[in-house]
PDB file with one MODEL, atoms N, CA, C and O in Angstrom:
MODEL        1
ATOM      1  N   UNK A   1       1.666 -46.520  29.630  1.00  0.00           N
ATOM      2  CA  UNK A   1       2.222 -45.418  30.360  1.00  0.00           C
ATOM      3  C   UNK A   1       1.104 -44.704  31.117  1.00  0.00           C
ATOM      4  O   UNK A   1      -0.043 -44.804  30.682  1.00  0.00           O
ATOM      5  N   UNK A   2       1.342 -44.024  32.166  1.00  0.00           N
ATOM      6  CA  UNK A   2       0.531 -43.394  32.831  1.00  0.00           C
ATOM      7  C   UNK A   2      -0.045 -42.191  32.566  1.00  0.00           C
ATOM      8  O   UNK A   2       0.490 -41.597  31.630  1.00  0.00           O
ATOM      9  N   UNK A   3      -1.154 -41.518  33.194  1.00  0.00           N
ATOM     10  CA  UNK A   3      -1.254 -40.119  32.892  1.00  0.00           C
ATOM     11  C   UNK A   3      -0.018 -38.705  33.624  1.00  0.00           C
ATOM     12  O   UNK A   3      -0.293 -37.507  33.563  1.00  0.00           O
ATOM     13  N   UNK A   4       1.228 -39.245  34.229  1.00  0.00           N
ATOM     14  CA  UNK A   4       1.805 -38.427  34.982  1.00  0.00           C
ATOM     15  C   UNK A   4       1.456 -37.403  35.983  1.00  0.00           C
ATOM     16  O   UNK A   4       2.201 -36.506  36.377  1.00  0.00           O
ATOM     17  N   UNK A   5      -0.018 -37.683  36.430  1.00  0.00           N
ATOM     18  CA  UNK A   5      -0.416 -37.182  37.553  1.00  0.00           C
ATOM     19  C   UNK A   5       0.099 -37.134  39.080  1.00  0.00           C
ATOM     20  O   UNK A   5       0.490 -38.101  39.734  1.00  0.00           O
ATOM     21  N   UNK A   6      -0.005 -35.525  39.586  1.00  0.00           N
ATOM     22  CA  UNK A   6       0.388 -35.877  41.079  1.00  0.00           C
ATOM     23  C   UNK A   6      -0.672 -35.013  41.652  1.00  0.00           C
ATOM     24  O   UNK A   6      -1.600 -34.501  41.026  1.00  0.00           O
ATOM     25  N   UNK A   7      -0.358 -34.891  43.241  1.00  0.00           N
ATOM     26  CA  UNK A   7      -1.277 -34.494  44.164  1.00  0.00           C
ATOM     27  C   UNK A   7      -1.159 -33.825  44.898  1.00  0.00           C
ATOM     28  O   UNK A   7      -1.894 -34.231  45.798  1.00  0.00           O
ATOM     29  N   UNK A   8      -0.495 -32.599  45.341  1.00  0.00           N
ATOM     30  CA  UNK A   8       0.455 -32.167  46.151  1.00  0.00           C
ATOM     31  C   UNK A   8      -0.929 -31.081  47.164  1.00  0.00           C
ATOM     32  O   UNK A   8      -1.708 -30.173  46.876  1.00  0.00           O
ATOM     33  N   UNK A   9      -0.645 -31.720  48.162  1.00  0.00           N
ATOM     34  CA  UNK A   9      -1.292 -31.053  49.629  1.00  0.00           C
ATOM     35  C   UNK A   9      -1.159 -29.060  49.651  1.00  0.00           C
ATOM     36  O   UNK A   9      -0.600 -28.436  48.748  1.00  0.00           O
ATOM     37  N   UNK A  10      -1.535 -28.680  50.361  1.00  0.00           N
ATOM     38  CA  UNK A  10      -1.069 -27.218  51.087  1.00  0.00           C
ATOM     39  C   UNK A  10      -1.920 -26.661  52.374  1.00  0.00           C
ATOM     40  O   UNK A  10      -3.007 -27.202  52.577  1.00  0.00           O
ATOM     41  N   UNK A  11      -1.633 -25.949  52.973  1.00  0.00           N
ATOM     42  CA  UNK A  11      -1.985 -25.574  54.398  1.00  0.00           C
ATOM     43  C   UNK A  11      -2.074 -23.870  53.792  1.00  0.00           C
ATOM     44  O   UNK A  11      -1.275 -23.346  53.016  1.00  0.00           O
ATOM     45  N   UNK A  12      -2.948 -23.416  54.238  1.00  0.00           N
ATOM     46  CA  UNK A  12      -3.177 -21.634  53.935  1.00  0.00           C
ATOM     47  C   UNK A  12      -2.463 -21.353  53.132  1.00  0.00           C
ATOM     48  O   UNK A  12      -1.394 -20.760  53.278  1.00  0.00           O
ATOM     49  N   UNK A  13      -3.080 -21.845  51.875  1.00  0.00           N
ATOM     50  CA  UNK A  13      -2.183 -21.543  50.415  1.00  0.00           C
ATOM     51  C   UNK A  13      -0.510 -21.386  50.403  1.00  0.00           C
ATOM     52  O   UNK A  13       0.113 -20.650  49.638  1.00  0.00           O
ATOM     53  N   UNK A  14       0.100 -22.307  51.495  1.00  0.00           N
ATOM     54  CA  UNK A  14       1.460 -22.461  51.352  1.00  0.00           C
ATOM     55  C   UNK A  14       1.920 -21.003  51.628  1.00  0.00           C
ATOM     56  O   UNK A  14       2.635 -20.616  50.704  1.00  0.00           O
ATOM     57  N   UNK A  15       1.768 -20.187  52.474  1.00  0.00           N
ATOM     58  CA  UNK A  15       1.536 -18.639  52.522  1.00  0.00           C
ATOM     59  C   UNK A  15       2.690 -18.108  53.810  1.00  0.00           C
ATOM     60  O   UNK A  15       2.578 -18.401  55.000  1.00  0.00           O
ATOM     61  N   UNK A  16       3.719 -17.319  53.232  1.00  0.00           N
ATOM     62  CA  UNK A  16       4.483 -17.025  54.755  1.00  0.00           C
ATOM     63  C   UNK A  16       4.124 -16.353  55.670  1.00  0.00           C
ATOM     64  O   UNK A  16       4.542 -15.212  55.474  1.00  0.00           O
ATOM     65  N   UNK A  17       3.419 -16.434  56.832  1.00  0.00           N
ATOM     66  CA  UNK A  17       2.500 -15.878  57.861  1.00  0.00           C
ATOM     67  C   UNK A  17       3.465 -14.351  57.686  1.00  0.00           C
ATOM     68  O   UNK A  17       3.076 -13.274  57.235  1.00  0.00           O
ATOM     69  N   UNK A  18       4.635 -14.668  58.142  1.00  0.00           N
ATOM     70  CA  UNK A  18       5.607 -13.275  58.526  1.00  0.00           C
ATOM     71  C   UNK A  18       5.336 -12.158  57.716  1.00  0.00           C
ATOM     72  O   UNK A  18       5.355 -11.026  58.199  1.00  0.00           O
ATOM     73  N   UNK A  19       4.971 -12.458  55.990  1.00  0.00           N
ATOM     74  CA  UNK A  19       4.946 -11.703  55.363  1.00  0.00           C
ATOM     75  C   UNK A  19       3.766 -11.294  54.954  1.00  0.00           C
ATOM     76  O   UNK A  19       3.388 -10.140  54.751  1.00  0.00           O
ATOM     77  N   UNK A  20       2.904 -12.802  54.782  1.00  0.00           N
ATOM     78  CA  UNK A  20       1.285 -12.707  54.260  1.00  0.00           C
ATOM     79  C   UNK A  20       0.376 -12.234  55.233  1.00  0.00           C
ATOM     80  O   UNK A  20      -0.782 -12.572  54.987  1.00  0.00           O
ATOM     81  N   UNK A  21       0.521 -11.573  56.239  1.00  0.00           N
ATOM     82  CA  UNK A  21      -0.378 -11.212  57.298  1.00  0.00           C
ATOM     83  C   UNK A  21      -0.741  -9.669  56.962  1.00  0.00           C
ATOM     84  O   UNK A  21      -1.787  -9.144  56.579  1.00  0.00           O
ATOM     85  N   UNK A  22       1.129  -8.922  57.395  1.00  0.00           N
ATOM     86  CA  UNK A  22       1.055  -7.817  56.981  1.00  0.00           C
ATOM     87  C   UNK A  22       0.156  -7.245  55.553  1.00  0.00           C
ATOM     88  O   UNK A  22      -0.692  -6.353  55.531  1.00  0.00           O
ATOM     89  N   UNK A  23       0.697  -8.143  54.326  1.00  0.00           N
ATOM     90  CA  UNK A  23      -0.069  -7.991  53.381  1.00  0.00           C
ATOM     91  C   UNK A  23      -1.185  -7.593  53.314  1.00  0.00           C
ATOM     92  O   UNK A  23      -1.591  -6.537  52.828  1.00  0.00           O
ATOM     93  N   UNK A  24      -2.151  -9.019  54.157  1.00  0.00           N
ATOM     94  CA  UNK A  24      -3.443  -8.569  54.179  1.00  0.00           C
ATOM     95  C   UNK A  24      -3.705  -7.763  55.033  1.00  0.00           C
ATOM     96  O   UNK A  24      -4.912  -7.563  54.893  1.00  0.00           O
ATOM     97  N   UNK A  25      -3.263  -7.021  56.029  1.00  0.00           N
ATOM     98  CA  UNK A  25      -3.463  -5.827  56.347  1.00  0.00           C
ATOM     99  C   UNK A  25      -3.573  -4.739  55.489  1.00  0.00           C
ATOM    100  O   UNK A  25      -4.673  -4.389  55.062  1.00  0.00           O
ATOM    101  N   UNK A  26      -2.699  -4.257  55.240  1.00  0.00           N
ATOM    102  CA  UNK A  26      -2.824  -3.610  54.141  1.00  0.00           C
ATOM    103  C   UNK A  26      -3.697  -4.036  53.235  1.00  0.00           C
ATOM    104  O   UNK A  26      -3.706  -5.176  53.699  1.00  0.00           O
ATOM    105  N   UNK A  27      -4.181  -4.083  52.653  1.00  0.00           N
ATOM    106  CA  UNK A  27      -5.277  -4.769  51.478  1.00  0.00           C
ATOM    107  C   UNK A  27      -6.183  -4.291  52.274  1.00  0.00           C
ATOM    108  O   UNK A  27      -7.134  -3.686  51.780  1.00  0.00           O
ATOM    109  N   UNK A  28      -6.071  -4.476  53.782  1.00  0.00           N
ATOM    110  CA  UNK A  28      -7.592  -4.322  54.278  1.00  0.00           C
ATOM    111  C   UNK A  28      -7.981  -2.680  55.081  1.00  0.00           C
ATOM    112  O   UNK A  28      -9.076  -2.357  55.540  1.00  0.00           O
ATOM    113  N   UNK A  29      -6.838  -1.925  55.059  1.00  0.00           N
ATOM    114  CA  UNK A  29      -6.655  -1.123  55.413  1.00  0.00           C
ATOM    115  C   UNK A  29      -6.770   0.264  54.143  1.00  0.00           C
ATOM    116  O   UNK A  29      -6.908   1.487  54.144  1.00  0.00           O
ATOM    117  N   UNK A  30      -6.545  -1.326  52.737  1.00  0.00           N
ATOM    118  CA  UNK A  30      -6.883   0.116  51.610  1.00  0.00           C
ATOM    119  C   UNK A  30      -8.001  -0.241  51.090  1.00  0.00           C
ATOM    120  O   UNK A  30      -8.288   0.068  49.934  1.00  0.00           O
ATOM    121  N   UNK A  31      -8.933  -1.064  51.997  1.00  0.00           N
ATOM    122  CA  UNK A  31     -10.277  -1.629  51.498  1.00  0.00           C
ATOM    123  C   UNK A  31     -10.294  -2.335  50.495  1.00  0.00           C
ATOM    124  O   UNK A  31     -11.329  -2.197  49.843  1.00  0.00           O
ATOM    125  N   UNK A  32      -9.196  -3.417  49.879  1.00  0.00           N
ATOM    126  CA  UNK A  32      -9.061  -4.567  49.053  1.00  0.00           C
ATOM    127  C   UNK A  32      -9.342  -5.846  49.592  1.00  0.00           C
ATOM    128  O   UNK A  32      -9.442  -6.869  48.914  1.00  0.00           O
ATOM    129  N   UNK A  33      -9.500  -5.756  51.130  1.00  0.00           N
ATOM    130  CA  UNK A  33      -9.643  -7.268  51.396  1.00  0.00           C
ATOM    131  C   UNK A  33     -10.579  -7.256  52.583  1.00  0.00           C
ATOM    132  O   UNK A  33      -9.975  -7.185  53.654  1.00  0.00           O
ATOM    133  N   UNK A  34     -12.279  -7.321  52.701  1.00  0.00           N
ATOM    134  CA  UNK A  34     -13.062  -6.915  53.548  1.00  0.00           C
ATOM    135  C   UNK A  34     -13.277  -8.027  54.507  1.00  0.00           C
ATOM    136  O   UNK A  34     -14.306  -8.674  54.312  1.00  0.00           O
ATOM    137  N   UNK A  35     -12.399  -8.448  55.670  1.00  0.00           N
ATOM    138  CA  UNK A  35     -12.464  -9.243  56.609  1.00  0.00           C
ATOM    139  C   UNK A  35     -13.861  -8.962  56.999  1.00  0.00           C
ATOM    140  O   UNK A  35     -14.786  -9.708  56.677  1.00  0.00           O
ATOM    141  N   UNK A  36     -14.010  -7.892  57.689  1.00  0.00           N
ATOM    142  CA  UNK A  36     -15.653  -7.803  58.115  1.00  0.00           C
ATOM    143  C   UNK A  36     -16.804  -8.362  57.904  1.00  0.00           C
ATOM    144  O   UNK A  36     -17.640  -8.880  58.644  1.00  0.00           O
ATOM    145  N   UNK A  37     -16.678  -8.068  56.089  1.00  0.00           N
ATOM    146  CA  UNK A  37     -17.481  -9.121  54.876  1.00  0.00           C
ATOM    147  C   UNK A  37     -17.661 -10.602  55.280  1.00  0.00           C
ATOM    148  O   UNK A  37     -18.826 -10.963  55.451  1.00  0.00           O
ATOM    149  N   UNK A  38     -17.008 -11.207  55.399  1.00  0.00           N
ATOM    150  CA  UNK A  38     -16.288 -12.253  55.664  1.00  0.00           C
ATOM    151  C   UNK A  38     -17.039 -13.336  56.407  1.00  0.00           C
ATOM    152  O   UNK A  38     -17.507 -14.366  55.922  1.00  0.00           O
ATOM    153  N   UNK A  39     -17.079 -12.881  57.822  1.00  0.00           N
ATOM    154  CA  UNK A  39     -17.536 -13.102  59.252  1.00  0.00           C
ATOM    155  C   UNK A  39     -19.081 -12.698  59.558  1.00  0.00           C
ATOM    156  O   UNK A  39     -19.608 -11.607  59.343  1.00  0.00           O
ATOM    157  N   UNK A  40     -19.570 -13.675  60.025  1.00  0.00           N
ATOM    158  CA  UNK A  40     -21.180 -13.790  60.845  1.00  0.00           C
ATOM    159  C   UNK A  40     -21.241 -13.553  61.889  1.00  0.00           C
ATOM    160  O   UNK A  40     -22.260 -14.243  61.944  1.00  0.00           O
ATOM    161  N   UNK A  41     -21.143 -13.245  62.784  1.00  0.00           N
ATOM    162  CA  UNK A  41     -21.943 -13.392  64.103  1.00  0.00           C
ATOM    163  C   UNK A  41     -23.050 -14.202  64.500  1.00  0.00           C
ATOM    164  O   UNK A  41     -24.001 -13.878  63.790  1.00  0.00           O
ATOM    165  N   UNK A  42     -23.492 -15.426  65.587  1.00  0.00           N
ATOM    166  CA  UNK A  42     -24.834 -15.474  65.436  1.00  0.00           C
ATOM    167  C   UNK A  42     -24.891 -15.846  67.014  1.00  0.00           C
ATOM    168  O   UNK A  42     -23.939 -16.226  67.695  1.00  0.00           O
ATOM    169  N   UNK A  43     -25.805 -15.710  67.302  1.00  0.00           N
ATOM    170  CA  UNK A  43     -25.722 -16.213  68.643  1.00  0.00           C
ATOM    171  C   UNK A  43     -26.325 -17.922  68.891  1.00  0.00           C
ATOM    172  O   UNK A  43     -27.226 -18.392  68.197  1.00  0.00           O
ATOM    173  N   UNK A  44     -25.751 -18.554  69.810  1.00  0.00           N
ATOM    174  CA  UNK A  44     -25.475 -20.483  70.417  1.00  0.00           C
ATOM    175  C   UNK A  44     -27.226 -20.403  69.504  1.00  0.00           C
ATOM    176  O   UNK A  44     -27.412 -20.756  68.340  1.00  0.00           O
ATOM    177  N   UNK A  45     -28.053 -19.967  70.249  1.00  0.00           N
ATOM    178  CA  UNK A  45     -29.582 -20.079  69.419  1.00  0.00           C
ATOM    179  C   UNK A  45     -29.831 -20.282  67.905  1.00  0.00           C
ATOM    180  O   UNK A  45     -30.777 -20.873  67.384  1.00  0.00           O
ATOM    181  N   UNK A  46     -28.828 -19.693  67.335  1.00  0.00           N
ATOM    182  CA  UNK A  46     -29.336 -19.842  65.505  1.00  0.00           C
ATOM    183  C   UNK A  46     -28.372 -20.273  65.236  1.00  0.00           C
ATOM    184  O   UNK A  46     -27.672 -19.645  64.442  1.00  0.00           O
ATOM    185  N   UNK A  47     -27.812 -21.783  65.880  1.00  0.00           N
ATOM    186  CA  UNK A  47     -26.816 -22.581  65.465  1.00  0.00           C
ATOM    187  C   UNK A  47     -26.896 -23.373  64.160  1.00  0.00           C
ATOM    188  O   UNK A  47     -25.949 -23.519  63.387  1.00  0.00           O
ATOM    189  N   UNK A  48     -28.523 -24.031  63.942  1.00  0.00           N
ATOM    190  CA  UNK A  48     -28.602 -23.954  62.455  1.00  0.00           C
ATOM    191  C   UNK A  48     -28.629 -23.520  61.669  1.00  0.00           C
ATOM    192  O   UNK A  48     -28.455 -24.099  60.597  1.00  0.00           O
ATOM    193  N   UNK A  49     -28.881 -22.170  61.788  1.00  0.00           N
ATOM    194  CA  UNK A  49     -28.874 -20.906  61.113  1.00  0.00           C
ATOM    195  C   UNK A  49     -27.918 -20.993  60.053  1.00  0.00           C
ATOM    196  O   UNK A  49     -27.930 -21.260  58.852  1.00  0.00           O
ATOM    197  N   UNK A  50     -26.780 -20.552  61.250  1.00  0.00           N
ATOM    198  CA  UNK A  50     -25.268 -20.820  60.905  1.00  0.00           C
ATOM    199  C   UNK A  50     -24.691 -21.507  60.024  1.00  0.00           C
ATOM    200  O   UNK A  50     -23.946 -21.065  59.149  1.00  0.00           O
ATOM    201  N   UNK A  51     -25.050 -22.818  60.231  1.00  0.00           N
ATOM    202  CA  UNK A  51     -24.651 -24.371  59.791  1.00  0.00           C
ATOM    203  C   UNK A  51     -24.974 -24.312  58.499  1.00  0.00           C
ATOM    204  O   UNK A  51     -24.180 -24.653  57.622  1.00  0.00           O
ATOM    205  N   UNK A  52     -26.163 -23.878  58.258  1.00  0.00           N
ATOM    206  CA  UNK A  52     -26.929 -23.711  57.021  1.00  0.00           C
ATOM    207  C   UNK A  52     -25.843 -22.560  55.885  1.00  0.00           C
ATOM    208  O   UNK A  52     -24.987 -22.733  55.018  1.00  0.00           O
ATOM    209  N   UNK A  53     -26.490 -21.444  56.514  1.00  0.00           N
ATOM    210  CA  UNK A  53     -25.675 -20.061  55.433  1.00  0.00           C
ATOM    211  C   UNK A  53     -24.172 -20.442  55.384  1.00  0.00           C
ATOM    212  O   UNK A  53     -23.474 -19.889  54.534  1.00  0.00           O
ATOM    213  N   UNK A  54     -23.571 -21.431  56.311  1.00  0.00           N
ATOM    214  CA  UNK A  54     -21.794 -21.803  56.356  1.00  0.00           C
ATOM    215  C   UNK A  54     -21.687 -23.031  54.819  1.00  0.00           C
ATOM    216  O   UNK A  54     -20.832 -23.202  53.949  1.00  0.00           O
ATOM    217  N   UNK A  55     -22.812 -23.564  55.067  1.00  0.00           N
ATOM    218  CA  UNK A  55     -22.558 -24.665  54.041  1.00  0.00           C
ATOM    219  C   UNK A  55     -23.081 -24.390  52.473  1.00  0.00           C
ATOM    220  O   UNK A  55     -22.815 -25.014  51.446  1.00  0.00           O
ATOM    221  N   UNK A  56     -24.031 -23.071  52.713  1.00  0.00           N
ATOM    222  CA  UNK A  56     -24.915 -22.652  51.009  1.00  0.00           C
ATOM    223  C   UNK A  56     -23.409 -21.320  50.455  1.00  0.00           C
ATOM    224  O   UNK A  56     -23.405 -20.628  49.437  1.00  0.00           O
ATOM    225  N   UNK A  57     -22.812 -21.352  51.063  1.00  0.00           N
ATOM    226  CA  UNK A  57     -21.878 -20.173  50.522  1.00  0.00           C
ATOM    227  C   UNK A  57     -22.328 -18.609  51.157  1.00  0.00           C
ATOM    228  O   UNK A  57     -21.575 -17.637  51.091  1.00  0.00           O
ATOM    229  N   UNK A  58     -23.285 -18.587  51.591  1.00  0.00           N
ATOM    230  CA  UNK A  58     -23.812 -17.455  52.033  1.00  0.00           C
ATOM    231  C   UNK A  58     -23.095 -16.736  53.095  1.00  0.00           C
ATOM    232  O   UNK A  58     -22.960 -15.563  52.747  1.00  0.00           O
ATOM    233  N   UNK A  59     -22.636 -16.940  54.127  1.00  0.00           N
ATOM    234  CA  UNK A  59     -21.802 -17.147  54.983  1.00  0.00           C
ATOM    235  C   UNK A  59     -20.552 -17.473  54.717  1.00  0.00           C
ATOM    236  O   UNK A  59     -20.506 -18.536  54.097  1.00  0.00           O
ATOM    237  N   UNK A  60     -18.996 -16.769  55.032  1.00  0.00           N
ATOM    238  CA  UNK A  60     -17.928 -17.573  54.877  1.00  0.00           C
ATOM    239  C   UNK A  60     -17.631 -18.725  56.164  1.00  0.00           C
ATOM    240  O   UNK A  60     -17.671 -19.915  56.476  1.00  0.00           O
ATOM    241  N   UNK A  61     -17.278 -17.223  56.657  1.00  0.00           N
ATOM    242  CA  UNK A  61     -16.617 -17.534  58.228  1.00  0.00           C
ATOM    243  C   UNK A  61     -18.267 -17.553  59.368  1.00  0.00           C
ATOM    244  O   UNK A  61     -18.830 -16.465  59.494  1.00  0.00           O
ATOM    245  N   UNK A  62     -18.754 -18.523  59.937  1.00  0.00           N
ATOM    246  CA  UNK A  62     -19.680 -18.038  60.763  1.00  0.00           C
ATOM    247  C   UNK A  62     -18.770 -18.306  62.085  1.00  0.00           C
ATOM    248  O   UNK A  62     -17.692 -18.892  61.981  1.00  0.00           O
ATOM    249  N   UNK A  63     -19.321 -17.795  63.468  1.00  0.00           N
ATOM    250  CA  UNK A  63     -18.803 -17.904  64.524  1.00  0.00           C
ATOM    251  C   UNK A  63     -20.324 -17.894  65.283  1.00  0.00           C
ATOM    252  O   UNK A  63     -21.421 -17.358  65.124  1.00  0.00           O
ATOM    253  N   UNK A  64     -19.627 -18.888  66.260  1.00  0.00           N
ATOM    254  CA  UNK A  64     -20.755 -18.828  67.366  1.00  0.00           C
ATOM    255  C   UNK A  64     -20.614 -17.871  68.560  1.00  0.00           C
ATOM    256  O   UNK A  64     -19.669 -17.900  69.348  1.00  0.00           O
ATOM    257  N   UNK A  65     -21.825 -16.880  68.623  1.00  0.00           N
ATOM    258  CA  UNK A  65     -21.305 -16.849  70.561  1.00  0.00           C
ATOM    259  C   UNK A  65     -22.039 -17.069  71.660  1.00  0.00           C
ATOM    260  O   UNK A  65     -23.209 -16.690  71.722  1.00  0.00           O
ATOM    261  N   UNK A  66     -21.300 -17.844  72.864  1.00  0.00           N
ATOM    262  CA  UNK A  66     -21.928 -18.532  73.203  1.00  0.00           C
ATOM    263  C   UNK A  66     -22.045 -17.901  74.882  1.00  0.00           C
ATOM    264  O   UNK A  66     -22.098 -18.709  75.810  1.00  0.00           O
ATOM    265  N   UNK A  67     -22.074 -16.518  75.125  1.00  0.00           N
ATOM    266  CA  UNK A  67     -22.609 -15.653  75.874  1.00  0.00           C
ATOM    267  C   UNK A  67     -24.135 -15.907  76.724  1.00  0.00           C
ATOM    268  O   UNK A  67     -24.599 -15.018  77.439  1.00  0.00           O
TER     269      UNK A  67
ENDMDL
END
């Protein structure tokens, strides 16, 4: 017999935009959920930078700009 294992996929934690957005607004509006935190800035120049602190955890979200 098998181990009865399965595998089941999901896309943004299976999450209803309509409802889960507002949510995190709120959260972030009562300072529970710090988008700001979140996000890097770096400019096209410290593209390894980026690459780097995106892949050590240091960094969540980095963004490039390419100004």
């Amino acid at each position: 017999m098998g181990d009865a294992k399965s595998l089941i996929g999901i896309v943004e934690g299976d999450a209803i935009p309509k409802l889960f957005i507002p949510k995190l607004l709120d959260y972030y509006k009562k300072g529970m959920f710090p988008f700001d935190k979140l996000i890097k800035f770096y400019p096209f120049e410290q593209i390894n930078e980026a690459f780097e602190e995106s892949g050590s955890g240091k960094c969540i979200k980095a963004v490039l700009k390419m100004l």
